[in-house]
N, C-alpha and C positions, 0 to 999 in steps of 0.2 A: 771516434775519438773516445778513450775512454780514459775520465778524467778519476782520480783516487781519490775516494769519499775522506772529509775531513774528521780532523781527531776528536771524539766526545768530548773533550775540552773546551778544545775550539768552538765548536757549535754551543755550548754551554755559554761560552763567556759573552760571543754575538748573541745569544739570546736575553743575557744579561744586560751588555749594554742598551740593546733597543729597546728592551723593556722598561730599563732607567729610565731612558732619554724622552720614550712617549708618555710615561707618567711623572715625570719629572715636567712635561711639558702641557699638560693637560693639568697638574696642580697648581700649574702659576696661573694658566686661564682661570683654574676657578674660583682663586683667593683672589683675584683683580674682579674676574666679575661679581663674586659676593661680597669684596668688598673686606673678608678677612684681612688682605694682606695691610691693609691700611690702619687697622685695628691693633692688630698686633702678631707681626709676621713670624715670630719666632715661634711663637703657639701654635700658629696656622702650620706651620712648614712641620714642628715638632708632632700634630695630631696626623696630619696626613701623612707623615714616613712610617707612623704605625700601623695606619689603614693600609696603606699600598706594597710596604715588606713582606707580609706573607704569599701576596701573589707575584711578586717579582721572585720572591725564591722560587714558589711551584714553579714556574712557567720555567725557570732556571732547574730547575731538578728534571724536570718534563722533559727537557730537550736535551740534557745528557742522556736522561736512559734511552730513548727513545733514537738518540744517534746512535749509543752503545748495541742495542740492539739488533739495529739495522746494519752494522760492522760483522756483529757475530751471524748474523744470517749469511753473509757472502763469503 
């Protein structure tokens, strides 16, 4: 079965999303468990989308080229 490798977009945007979702999901663990969110959530949420947007973008850049490539190879 040969199934057609999906468009760089696509695999860009699925990388986006789970990248979100597990950091998005791993920042509430750790403002509950430090105890930020309790303190003051808006600071908490606003310092951590700073820390965590650079590598949601790489990992999102990472997997366009990286699908793009493997397109132009075949």
């Amino acid at each position: 079965m040969d199934k057609s490798p999906r468009a760089a977009w696509k695999v860009a945007l699925y990388a986006f999303l789970i990248t979100l979702g597990l950091s998005a999901g791993l920042g509430l663990a750790a403002a509950i468990a430090s105890g930020a969110i309790h303190r003051a959530p808006g600071r908490a949420g606003e310092q951590y989308g700073r820390a965590v947007f650079p590598f949601i973008l790489i990992v999102t850049i990472a997997a366009y080229v990286i699908q793009r490539t493997r397109l132009t190879k075949r």
